[in-house]
C-alpha positions as CSV (number, residue, x, y, z in Angstrom):
1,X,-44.6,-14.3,-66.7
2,X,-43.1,-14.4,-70.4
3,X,-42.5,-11.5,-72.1
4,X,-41.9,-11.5,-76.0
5,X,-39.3,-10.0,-76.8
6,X,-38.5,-8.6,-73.5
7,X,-35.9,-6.4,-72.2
8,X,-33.4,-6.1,-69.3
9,X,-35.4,-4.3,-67.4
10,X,-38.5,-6.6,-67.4
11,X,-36.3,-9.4,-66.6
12,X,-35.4,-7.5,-63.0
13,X,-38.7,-8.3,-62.2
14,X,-39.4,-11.6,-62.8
15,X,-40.2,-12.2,-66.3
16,X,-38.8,-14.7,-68.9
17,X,-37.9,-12.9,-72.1
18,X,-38.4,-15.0,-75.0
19,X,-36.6,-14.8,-78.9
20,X,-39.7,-13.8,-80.8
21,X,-40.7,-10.8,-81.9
22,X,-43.7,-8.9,-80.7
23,X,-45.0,-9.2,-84.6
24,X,-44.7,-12.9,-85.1
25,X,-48.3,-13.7,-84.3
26,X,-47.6,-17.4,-85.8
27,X,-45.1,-17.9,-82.9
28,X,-46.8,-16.5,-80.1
29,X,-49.8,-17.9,-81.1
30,X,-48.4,-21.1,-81.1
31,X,-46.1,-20.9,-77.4
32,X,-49.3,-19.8,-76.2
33,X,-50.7,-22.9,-76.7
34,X,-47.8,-25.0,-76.3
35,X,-47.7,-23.6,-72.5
36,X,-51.0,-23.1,-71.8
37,X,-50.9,-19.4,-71.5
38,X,-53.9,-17.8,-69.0
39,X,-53.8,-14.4,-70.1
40,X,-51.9,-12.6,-73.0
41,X,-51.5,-8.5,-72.6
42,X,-50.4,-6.5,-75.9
43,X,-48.8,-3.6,-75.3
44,X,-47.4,-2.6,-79.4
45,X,-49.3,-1.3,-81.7
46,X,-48.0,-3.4,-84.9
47,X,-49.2,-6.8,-83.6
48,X,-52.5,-5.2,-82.5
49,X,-53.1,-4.0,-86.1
50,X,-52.0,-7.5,-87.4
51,X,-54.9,-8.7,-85.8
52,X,-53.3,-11.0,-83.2
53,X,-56.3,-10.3,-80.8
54,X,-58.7,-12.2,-83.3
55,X,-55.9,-15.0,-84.1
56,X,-55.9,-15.8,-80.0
57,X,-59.6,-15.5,-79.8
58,X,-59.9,-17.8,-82.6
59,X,-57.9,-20.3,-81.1
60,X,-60.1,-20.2,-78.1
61,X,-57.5,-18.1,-75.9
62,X,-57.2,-15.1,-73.7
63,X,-56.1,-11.6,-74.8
64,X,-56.5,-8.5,-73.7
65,X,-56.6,-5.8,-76.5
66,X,-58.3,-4.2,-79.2
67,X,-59.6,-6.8,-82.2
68,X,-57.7,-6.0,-85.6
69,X,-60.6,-3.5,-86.8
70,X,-60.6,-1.6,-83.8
71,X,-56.8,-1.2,-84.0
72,X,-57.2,1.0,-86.9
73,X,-58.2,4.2,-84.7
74,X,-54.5,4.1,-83.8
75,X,-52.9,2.3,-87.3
76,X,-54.9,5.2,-89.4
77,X,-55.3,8.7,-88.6
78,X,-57.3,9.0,-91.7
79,X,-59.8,6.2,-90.1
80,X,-59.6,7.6,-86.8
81,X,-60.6,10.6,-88.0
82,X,-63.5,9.8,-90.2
83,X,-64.7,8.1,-87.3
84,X,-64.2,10.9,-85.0
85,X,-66.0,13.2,-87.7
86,X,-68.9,10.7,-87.7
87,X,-69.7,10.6,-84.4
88,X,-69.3,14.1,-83.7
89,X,-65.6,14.0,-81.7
90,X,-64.0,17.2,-81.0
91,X,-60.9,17.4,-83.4
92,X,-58.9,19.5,-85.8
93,X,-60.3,20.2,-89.1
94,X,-58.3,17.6,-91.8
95,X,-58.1,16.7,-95.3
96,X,-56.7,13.1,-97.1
97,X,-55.2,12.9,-100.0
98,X,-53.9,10.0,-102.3
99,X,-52.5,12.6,-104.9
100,X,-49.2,14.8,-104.0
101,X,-51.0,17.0,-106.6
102,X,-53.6,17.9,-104.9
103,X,-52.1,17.7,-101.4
104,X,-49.5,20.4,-102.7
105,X,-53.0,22.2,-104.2
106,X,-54.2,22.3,-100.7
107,X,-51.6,23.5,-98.7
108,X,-51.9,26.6,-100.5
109,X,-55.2,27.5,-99.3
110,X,-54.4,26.3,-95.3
111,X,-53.7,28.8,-92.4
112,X,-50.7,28.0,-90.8
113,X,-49.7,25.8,-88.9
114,X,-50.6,22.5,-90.3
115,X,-49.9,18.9,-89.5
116,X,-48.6,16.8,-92.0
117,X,-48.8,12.6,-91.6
118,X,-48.7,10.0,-93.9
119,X,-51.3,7.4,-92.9
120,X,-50.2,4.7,-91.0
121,X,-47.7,3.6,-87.9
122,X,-44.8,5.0,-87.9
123,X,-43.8,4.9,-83.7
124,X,-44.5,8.7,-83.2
125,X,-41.9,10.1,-85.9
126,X,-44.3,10.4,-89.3
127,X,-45.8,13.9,-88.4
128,X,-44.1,17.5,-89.3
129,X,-45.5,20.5,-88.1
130,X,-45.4,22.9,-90.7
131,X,-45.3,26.5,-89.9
132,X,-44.6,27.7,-93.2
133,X,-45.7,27.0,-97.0
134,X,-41.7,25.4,-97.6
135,X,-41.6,23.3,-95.0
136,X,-44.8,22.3,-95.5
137,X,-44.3,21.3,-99.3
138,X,-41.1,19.9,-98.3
139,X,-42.7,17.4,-95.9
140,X,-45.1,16.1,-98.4
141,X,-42.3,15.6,-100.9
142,X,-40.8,13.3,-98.7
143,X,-43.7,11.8,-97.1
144,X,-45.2,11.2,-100.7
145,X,-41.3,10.0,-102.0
146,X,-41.4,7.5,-98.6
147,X,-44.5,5.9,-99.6
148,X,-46.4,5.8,-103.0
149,X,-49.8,6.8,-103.0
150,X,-50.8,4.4,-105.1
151,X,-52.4,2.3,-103.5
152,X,-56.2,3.4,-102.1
153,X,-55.0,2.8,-98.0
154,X,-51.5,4.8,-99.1
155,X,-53.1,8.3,-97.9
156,X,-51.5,11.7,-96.5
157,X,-53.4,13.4,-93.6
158,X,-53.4,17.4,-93.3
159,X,-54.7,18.6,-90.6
160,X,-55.3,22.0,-89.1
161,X,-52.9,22.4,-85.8
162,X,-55.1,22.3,-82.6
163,X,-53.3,23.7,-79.7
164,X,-56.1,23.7,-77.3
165,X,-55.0,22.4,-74.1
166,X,-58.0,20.0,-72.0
167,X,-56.9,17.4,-69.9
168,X,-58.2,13.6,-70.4
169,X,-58.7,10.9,-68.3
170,X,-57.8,7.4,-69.0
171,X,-60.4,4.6,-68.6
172,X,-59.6,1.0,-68.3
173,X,-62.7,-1.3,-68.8
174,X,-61.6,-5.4,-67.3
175,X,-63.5,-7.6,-66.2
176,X,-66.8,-5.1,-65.4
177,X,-64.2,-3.2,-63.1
178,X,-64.2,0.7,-64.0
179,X,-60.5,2.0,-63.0
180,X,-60.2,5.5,-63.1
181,X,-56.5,7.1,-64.1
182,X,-55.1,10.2,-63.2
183,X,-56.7,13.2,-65.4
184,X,-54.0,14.0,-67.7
185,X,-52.5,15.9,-70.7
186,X,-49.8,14.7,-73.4
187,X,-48.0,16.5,-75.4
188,X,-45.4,16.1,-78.2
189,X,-44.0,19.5,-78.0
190,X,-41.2,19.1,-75.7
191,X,-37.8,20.1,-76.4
192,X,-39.0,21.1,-80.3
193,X,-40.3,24.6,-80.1
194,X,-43.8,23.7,-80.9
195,X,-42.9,23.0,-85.0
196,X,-40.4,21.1,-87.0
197,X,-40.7,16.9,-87.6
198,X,-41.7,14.7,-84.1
199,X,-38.8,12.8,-82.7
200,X,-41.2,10.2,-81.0
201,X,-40.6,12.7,-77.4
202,X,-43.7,12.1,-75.2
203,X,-44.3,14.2,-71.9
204,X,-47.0,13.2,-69.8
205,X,-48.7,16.1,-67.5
206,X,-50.4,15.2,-64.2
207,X,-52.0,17.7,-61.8
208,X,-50.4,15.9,-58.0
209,X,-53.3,15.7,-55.7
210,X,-51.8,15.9,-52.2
């Protein structure tokens, strides 16, 4: 077992930790071959995005994740939503913008709270939760100063706060084996009072079957 790049705790167990980065498709590509890699399992989101699913398929080699096209559910909101909106998803109402103009225009029409995100990864710390018009234009001030919407993919998501609480339940499809997860429910609200910016803290919620 290699892992790339690897940590302390992985190497406990077993694994060989490697000096390349988990976004240095070139590189992994190319030890993949070089040692005639079985099965490669992505676990970041950057890479995935990358497309170094399609790289490795191309190359004629294993990988388990989702091709670079399908990584955009989690590298855009904006996509993710238009495709949730499409095929008729339950999700919070939302709005994209490529103008802080008419973002700022918006906001003062929206019911309170909203979510503000500028499109794209940024490791579960891009999103405030405004509760009040100031916070709220002061988040897209900073998210618009962070990145110019220039460019058509440069976009800022508002969306309306949904606070209903369902649990899910994680599938895993591999190799025409259906696993079925514990139901579940995540939540970024932990330890910040249900508002302010996320600070990339995750609680995961599982009803204990005895």
């Amino acid at each position: 077992i290699y892992a790339a790049p690897g940590n302390p705790g992985i190497a406990l167990e077993g694994a060989e930790c490697l000096p390349l980065k988990a976004d240095d498709i070139p590189s992994l590509l190319q030890f993949a071959k070089d040692n005639q890699i079985d099965l490669t399992v992505v676990g970041p989101e950057i890479p995935l995005v990358a497309g170094i699913v399609d790289e490795f398929v191309a190359a004629g080699l294993k990988i388990f994740g989702p091709s670079k096209k399908a990584a955009q559910l989690e590298g855009s909101k904006a996509f993710a939503k238009k495709v949730m909106k499409k095929y008729k998803v339950p999700t919070s109402g939302y709005e994209v913008f490529t103008e802080q103009k008419k973002a700022m225009e918006h906001i003062f029409m929206s019911k309170f709270p909203v979510v503000i995100k500028a499109d794209g990864l940024a490791a579960g710390k891009g999103v405030t939760v405004a509760t009040s018009l100031v916070e709220a234009k002061r988040a897209i001030e900073k998210r618009c100063k962070a990145r110019s919407l220039v460019r058509r993919e440069q976009q800022l998501l508002l969306k309306s706060s949904w606070r209903e609480k369902k649990p899910l339940c994680s599938l895993l499809w591999m190799a025409l084996i259906l696993f079925q997860w514990f139901p579940h429910r995540i939540t970024k609200e932990y330890l910040m009072k249900t508002k302010g910016r996320t600070r990339g803290v995750w609680a995961r919620i599982v009803q204990h079957r005895s």
